[in-house]
C-alpha positions in Angstrom: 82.3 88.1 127.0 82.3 90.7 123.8 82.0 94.2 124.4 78.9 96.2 124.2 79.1 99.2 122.1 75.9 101.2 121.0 76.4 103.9 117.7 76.7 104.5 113.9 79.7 104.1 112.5 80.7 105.0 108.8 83.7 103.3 107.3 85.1 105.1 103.8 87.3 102.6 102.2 89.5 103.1 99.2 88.7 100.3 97.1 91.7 98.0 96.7 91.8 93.9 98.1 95.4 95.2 100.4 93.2 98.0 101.7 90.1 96.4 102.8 90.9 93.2 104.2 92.6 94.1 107.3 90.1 96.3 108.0 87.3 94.0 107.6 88.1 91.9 110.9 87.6 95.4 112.8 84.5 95.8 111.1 83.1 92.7 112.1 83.8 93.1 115.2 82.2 96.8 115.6 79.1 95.6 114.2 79.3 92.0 116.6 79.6 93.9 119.7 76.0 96.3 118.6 77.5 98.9 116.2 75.6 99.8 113.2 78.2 99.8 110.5 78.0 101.8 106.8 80.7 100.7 104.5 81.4 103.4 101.8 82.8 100.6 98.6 82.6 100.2 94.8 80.3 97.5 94.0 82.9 94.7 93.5 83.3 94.8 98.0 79.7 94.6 98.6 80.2 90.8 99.5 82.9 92.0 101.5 81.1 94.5 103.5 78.1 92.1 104.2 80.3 89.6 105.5 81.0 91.5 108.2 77.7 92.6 109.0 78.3 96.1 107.4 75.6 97.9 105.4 77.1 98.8 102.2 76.5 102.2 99.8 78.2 102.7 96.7 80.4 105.4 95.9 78.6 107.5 93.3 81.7 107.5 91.0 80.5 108.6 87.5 82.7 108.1 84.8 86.1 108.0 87.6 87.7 104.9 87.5 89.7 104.0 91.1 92.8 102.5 89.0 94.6 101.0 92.4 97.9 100.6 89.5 98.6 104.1 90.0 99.1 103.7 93.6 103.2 103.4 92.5 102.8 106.9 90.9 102.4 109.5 93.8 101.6 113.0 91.5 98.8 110.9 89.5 97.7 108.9 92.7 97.2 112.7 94.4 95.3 113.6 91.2 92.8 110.7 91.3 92.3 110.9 95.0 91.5 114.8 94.8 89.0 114.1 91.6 87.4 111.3 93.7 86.9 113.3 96.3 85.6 116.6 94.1 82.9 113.6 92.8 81.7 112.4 95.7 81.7 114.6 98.4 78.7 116.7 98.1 76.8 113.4 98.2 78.9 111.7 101.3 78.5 115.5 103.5 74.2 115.0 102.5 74.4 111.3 103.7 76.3 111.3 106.6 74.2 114.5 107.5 71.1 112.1 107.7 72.6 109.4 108.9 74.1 111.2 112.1 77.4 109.0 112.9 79.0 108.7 116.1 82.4 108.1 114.4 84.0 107.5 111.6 86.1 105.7 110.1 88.1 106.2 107.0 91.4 104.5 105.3 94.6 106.8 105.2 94.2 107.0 101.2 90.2 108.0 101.5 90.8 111.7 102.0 87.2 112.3 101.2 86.6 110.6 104.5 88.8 112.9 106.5 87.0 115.6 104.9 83.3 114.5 105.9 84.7 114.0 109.5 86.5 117.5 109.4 83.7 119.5 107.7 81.1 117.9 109.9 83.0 118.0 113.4 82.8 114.4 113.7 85.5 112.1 115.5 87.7 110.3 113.4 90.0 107.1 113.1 92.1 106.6 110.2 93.4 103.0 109.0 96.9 102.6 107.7 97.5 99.5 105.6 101.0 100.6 104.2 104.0 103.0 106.2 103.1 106.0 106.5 105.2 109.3 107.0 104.8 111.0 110.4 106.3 113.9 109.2 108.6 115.5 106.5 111.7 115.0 108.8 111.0 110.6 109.0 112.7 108.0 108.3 109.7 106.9 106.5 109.1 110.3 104.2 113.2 109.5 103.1 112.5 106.6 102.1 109.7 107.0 100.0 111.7 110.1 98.3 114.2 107.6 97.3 112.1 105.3 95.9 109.8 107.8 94.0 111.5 110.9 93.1 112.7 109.9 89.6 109.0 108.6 89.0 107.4 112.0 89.8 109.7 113.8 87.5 107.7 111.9 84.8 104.3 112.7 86.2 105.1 116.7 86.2 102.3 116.8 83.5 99.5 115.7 86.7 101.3 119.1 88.5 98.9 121.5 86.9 95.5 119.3 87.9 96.7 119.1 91.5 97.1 122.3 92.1 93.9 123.3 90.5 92.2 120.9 92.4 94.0 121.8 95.6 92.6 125.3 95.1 89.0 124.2 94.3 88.8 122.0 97.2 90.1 124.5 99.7 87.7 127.3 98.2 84.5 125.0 98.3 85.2 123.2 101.3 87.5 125.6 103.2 89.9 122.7 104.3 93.4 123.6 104.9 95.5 120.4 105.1 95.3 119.9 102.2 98.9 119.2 100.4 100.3 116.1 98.8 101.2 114.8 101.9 98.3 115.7 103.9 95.6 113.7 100.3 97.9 111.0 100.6 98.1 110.2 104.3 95.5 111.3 106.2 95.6 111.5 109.9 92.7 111.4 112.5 92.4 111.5 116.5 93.2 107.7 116.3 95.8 105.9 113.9 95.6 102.8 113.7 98.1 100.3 111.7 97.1 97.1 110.7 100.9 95.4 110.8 103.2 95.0 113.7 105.3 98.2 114.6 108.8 96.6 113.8 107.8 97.7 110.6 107.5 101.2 110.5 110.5 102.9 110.3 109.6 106.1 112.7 108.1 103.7 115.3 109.8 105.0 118.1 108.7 108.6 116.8 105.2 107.8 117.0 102.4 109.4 119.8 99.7 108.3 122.0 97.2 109.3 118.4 99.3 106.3 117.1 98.2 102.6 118.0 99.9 99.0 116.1 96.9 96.6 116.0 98.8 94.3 114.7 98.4 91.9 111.8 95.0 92.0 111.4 94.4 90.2 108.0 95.3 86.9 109.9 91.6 86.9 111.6 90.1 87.5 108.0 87.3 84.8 107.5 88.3 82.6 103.9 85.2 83.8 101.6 85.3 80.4 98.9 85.8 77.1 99.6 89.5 75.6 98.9 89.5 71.3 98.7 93.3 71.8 98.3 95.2 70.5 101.7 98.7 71.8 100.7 99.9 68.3 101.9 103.2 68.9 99.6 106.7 68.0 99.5 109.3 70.8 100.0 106.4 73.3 98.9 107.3 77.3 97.9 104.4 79.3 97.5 104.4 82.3 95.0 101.9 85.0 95.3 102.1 88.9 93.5 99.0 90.0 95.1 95.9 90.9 93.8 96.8 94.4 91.6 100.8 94.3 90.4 100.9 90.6 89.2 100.8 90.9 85.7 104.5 91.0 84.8 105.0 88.3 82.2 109.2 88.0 82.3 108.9 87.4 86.2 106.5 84.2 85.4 108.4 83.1 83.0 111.2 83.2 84.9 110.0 81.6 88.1 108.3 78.5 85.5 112.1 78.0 84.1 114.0 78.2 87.5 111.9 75.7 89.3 110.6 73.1 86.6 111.8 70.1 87.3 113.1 70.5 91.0 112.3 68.7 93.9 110.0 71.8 95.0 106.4 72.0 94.8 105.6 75.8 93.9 102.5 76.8 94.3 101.3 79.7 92.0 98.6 82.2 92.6 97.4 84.1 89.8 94.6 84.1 88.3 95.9 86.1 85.6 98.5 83.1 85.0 96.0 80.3 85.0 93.8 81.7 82.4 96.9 81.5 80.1 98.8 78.5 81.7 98.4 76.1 78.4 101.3 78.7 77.3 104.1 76.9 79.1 105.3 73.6 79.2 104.5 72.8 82.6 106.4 70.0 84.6 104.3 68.0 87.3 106.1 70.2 90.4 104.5 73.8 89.1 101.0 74.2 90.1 98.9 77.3 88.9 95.8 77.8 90.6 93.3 81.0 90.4 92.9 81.6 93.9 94.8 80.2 97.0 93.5 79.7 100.5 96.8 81.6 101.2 96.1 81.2 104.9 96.1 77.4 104.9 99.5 77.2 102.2 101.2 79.6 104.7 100.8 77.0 107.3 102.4 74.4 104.9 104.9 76.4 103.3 108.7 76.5 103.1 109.2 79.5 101.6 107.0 82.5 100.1 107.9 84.5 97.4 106.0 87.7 97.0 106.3 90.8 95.3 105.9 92.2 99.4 102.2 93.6 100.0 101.9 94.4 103.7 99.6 91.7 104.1 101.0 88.5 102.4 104.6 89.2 104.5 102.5 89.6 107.8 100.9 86.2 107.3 104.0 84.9 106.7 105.9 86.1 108.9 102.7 84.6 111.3 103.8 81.5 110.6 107.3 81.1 110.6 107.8 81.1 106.7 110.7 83.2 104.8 110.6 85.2 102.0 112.2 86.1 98.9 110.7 89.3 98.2 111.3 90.5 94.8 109.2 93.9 95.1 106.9 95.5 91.9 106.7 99.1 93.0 108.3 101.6 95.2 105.8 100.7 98.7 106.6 96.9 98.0 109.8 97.6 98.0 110.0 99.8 101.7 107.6 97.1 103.0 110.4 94.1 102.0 113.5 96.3 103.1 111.8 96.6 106.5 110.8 92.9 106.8 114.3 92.1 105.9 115.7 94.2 108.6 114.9 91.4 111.8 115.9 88.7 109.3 113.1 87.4 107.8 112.8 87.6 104.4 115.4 88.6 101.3 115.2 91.3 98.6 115.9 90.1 95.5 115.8 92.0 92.3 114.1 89.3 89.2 114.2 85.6 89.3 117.9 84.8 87.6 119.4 82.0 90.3 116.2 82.4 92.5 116.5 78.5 92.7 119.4 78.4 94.1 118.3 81.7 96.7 115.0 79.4 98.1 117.2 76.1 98.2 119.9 78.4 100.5 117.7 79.9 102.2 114.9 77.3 102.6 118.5 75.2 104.2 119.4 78.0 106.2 116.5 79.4 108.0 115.9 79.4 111.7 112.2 80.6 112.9 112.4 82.8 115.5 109.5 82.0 118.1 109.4 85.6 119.4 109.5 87.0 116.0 106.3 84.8 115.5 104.5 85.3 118.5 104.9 89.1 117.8 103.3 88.9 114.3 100.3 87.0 116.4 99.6 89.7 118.4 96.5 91.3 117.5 95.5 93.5 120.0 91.5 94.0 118.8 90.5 94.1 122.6 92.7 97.6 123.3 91.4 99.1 120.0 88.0 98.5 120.6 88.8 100.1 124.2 90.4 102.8 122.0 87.2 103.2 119.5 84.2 102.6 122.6 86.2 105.7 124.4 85.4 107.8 121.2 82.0 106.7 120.9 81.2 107.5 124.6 82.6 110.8 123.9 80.6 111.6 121.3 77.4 110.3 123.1 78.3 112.8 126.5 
């Protein structure tokens, strides 16, 4: 019997595909049990938001365009999210003000949503898509160092915006946490993470604040109709995701390496099927615009993927290897972590990738608790978890 839950919720998402749609099966689920749910969006997740029963209001954005690119540049990602929130924030503060939520919800990018519930004394959950850094002294705070320290050193020119925006937004809306770390990872009373903990590098670090739903992307509801069974022979399935996909050499070299082969690759990009009359395409590569990647996982041999926290949770779901080759600094702590309990590769470009899938396609041994552990979902405990805040709020 599902849960009964009575209150307003408002959900501020930051508008990227890897972002929303683990979130949306908590959504769903909110609204299912009696929740009335806002979800804050650009216009392009409407569809999403109704899907789940959510109301939807646009962000009032002006002439700010939410670039999720610069998500692999930290000082200019810390710029846009402080300018997004400068835009918006008088207008979120008046709505939520009339609207009167019981909680709210907000992803660990949307520091605007912190804010509202901060300003306006309201309890708070955040959702965390990618690692996140418990502290300065984390594994996880290290490791993004490494991977984007020589990066920042070319952004210094954002320096100057950030901290003039730091300033304006502590004067006008007298919050204090309020440094990079604090824009870019925003914590609440509940954290949730939408992956299992194995990957998170400060796991055992983490408090009774922290809580690993698990994979929830796996329960997301296929919005378009697929007539593709994925009923294929030795089949590899190549994905970049839905924002760093665009690198022409890697293509090209992934067309070259398997034409020809006795695999059946199966390429998502929608971005490569608009210009597929390019190549000289053998019968065994398939480019399609969009995938049901749920039903290829269950098919699949081997995935190859550039390592988005999703895509390597549904695979991992289903029993299926990967030869990560990552696109920007997060993929790249996302595929070192998955490659930790053995299951999945890092690879750096596609010279002699053939011959990587064939070994490792050869080699591979599911590991049945491995699977069963990127199954469990545990949406009953965090809706325990959110009805505790609600009834808190209602005292």
């Amino acid at each position: 019997m599902k849960r009964q839950l009575t209150g307003t919720i408002i959900f501020y998402s930051t508008p990227a595909y890897g972002h929303v749609n683990p979130v949306l099966p908590v959504l769903r689920e909110l609204s299912e049990s009696g929740c009335r749910v806002i979800f804050y969006g650009t216009e392009e997740f409407r569809p999403a938001a109704e899907s789940v029963r959510a109301e939807f209001i646009e962000y009032e954005l002006g002439d700010i365009v939410f670039d999720t690119t610069v998500g692999s540049r930290l000082l200019e990602l810390t710029e846009l999210i402080q300018r997004f929130t400068l835009r918006v924030l008088d207008g979120l503060l008046h709505c939520a003000g009339e609207l009167s939520p019981d909680l709210i919800i907000f992803d660990t990018l949307a520091f605007w949503g912190r804010a509202v519930s901060e300003i306006l004394h309201i309890s708070s959950v955040s959702i965390n898509t990618i690692i996140t850094v418990p502290s300065v002294f984390s594994r996880a705070f290290l490791m993004y160092t490494m991977r984007f320290s020589a990066g920042c050193v070319r952004e210094l020119k954002f320096l100057p915006s950030v901290w003039q925006n730091n300033r304006i937004i502590k004067r006008r809306y007298k919050i204090t946490k309020a440094a990079l770390l604090d824009i870019l990872m925003n914590k609440a009373e509940l954290n949730v993470y939408t992956y299992p903990g194995l990957l998170h590098p400060d796991k055992s670090r983490m408090t009774g604040r922290d809580f690993f739903l698990g994979p929830s992307s796996l329960l997301r509801e296929t919005t378009f109709s697929d007539p593709d069974d994925y009923d294929y022979k030795n089949m590899i399935y190549v994905s970049l995701g839905t924002v760093f996909n665009s690198s022409e050499k890697f293509w090209q070299g992934i067309i070259k390496e398997f034409s020809g082969t006795d695999f059946t690759v199966i390429i998502s990009s929608s971005l490569l099927f608009d210009k597929q009359d390019k190549y000289d395409l053998t019968e065994n590569i398939i480019i399609k615009k969009y995938t049901d990647q749920q039903a290829v996982m269950k098919k699949a041999r081997l995935f190859i993927s550039a390592g988005g926290m999703n895509s390597i949770c549904e695979a991992a779901a289903n029993g299926v290897p990967c030869l990560i080759c990552p696109q920007q600094g997060e993929q790249a702590i996302n595929a070192k972590m998955l490659q930790k309990p053995g299951l999945g590769i890092v690879i750096h470009g596609t010279e002699g990738i053939q011959k990587k899938a064939r070994e490792l396609t050869e080699s591979y041994t599911a590991d049945e608790r491995l699977i069963r552990e990127f199954n469990d979902i545990r949406m009953n405990e965090l809706m325990e978890k959110l009805e505790a805040l609600l009834n808190r709020n209602n005292e």
